[in-house]
C-alpha positions, 0 to 999 in steps of 0.5 A: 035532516042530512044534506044532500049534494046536488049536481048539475051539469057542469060548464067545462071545456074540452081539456075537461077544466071547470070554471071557479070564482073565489073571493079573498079577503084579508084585514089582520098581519100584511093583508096585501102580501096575503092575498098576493101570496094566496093569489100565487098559491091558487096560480098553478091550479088554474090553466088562466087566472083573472085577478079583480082590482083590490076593494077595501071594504067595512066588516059587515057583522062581528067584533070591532075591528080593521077593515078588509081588503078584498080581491077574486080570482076567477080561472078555469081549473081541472080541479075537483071543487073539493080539491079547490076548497082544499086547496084555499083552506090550505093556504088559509093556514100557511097564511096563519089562519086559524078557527076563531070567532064567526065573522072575526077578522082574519088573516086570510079568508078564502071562499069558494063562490061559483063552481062551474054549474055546480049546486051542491050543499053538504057540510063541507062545501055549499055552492054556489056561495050561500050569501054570494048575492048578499054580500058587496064583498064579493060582488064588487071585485067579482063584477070586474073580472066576470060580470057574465058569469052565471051563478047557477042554478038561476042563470043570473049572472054576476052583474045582475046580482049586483044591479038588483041592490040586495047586496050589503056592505060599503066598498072601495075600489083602491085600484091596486091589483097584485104583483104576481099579476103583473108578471 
């Protein structure tokens, strides 16, 4: 059967930008000099940025190996979310990334979550994020910088998510937050 896009009102402001949560996540090379890197590639792409504490947090599924350190970015951009999910699979590969195993580690791995109130499945871009709510991952950094964000199409928002304990996955917050925030 094909996939169908749906789109549903989208939550934007008057200078006609959206709001965007992206989750990054790193466990191979450098990872803190990658999502820094990646957080100052998505920086011009956003009229405002928050950035989350950074997580470590243990692989939920795939072969052995290190742990990831995790962050989200949430902003509002005038972008198309096609033009955001380019954009993340474009610093994906300057980072080195390449298609490997499914749920291997990564150099970089960047996933669009939430898009405004946009649902939409198609075989390029599923929002919001099918396994936003299952996924500690996301939740934990996401919860810090956006706990009212509401993820469509239900309205529950970030902090619910969390609360209800369905999410999967064990996280620590290391505190850290990067450079290119600071500036």
């Amino acid at each position: 059967m094909p996939r169908k896009t749906l789109r549903s009102r989208t939550t934007a402001r008057s200078s006609g930008t959206t709001i965007a949560a992206l989750s990054l996540g790193a466990n191979l090379g450098d990872p803190k000099a990658q999502l820094e890197a990646a957080i100052a590639g998505l920086r011009p792409a956003f009229d405002s940025l928050r950035t989350a504490p950074l997580f470590r947090t243990e692989p939920l599924s795939g072969p052995e190996q290190p742990d990831y350190l995790n962050t989200a970015v949430v902003g509002a951009t005038a972008l198309s979310a096609e033009e955001l999910l380019g954009l993340a699979k474009a610093l994906e590969l300057a980072a080195g990334r390449r298609r490997g195993e499914r749920f291997g580690p990564r150099v970089l791995d960047i996933d669009l979550l939430v898009y405004g109130d946009l649902v939409c499945d198609s075989s390029e871009l599923t929002l919001p994020h099918p396994r936003l709510a299952e996924r500690l991952f996301y939740l934990a950094p996401l919860e810090r910088i956006a706990p009212d964000l509401r993820v469509p199409p239900t309205g529950v928002t970030v902090a619910e998510l969390r609360l209800a304990g369905t999410a999967r996955g064990a996280v620590e917050e290391l505190g850290w937050t990067p450079a290119e925030v600071a500036r």
